[in-house]
GUPADREN-760506 format. One line per 5 residues: number of its first residue (from 1); their letters; for each residue x, y, z of C-alpha. Coordinates in steps of 0.1 Angstrom, whole numbers, plus 2048, in hexadecimal, padded with zeros to 3 digits. Layout:
# GUPADREN-760506
NUM> a> X:Y:Z  ...
This chain:
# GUPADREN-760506
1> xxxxx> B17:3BD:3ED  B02:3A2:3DB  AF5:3AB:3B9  AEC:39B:3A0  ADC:37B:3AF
6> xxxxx> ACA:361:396  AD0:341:3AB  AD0:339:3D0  AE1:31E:3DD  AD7:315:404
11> xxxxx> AE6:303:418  ACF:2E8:435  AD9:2E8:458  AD7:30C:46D  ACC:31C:44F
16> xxxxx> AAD:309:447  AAA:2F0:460  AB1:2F7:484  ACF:2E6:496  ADB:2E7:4BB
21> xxxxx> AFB:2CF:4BC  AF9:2C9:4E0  AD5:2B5:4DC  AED:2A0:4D0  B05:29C:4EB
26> xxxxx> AEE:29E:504  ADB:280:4F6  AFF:26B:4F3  B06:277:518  AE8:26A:525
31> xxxxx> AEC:247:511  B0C:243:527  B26:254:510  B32:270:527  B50:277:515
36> xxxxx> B3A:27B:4F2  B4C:2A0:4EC  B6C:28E:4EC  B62:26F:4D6  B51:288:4BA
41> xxxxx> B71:29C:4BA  B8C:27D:4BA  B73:271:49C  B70:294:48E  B9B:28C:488
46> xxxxx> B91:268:47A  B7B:268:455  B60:258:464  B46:276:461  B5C:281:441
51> xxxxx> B52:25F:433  B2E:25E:43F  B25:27B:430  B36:276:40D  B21:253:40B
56> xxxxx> B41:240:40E  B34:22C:42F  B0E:226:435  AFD:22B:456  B01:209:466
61> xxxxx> B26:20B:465  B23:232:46F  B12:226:48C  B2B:207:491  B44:21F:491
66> xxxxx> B39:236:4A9  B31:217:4C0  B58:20F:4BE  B61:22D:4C7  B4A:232:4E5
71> xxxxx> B50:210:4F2  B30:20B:503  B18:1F2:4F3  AF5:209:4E8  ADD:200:4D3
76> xxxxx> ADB:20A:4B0  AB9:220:4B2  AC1:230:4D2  AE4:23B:4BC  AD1:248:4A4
81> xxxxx> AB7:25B:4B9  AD8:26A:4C9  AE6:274:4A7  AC4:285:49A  ABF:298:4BA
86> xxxxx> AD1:2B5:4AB  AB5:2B9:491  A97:2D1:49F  A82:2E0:485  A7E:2F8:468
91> xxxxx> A68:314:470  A4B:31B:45C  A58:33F:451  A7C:332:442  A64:317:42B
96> xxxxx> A4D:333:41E  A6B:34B:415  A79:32A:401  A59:32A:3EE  A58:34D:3E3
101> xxxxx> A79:34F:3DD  A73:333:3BF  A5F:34A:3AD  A7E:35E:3A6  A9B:349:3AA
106> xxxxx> AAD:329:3A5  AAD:319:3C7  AC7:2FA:3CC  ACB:2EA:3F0  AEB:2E0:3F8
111> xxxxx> AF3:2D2:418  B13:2BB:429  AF9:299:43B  AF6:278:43A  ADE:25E:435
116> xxxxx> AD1:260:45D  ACA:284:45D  ABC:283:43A  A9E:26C:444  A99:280:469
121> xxxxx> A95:2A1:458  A7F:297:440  A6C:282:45C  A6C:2A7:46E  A5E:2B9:44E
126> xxxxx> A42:29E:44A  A37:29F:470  A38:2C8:472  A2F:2D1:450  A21:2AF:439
131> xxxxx> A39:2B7:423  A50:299:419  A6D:2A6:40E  A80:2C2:408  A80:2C0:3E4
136> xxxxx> A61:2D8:3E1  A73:2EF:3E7  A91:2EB:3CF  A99:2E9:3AD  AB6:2CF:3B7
141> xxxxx> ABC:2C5:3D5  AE2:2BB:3DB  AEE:2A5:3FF  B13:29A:400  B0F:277:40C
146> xxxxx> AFC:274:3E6  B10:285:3D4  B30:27B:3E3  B40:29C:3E8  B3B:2BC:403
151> xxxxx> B40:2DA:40C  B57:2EC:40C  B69:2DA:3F2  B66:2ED:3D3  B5A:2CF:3BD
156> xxxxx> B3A:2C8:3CC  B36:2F1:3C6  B3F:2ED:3A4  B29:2D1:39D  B09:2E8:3A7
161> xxxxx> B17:303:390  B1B:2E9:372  B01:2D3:372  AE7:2F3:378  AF9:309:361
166> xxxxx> B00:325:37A  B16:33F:375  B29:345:396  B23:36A:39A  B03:364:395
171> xxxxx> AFC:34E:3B4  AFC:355:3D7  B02:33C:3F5  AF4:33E:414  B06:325:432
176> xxxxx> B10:328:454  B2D:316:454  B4C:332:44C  B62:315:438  B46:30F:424
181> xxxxx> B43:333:41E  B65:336:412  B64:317:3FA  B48:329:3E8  B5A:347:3E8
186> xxxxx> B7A:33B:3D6  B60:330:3B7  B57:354:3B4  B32:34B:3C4  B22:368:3D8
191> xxxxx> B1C:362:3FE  B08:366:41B  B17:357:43E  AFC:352:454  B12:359:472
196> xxxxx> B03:34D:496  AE2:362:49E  AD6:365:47B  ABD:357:46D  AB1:35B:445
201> xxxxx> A8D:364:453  A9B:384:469  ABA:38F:45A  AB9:388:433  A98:380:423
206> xxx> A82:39D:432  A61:3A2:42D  A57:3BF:415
């Protein structure tokens, strides 16, 4: 049961923002790369997107790297078209909840991306909403490939704790990724997995 909840702790990509991994593949496939679900996994084994999205490698060698890998010559926008089309949108009602939630809580944004995605989904908020950045709707805003740490490693969760002066029972963490979940969990932080289906509009946040 969650009780008890002064700060809120939300996590960015199929809890705010909309994903569909297979955009993604789809738009490799039809650059050439038919094997793409193979290459992400054999990378997936490699640090490469560790790396990425802890700031330790920037996006042109991210890119070079995937290149490599692939084998096929592509250019370097087409690449990154391929590796945004995962991103769809943030419906309207998920940004409102955000904002009348702050009159209550602490809200924190934590969320495992890198410097590619960061400037599509803000590009996306602009275009569908004029808003330029996420930040509105936070009172920190935390992404791994700044901070150089992610989830579910407990450090990056006991950074946001520290620096905010949280006390762990206190704050609840909403993700849909179940490691994630657990890494919270182990710091005494209350949680909410947003398991396949859910979404914070229709299954947590109701209206009154």
């Amino acid at each position: 049961m969650i009780t008890g909840v002064r700060h809120i702790i939300f996590d960015l990509g199929g809890v705010l923002l909309n994903l569909d991994y297979g955009m993604t593949e789809k738009a490799f496939v039809e650059l050439g790369l038919e094997n793409f679900g193979e290459i992400y996994t054999q990378l997936n084994q490699t640090p490469v997107f560790d790396d990425f999205e802890t700031g330790k490698t920037d996006a042109a060698t991210f890119i070079s790297q995937l290149k490599k890998q692939a084998g096929i010559e592509i250019a370097d926008d087409a690449m990154i078209r391929a590796w945004n089309a995962m991103l769809l949108d943030f419906p309207l009602r998920r940004l409102q909840i955000l904002q009348q939630l702050r009159n209550h809580y602490d809200l924190v944004l934590l969320s495992n991306t890198n410097e590619i995605h960061e400037l599509a989904f803000n590009d996306i908020l602009m275009r569908s909403h004029g808003i330029p950045g996420l930040g509105v709707f936070f009172d920190k805003v935390y992404f791994s490939h700044r901070l150089g740490m992610r989830k579910p490693n407990a450090d990056i969760f006991r950074h946001i704790l520290d620096e905010n002066g949280f006390d762990a029972q206190h704050t609840l963490f909403i993700d849909d990724s179940p490691q994630h979940i657990e890494g919270a969990k182990r710091l005494g932080i209350q949680t909410i997995h947003l398991q396949k289906g859910m979404t914070i509009e229709k299954d947590i946040f109701l209206p009154k």
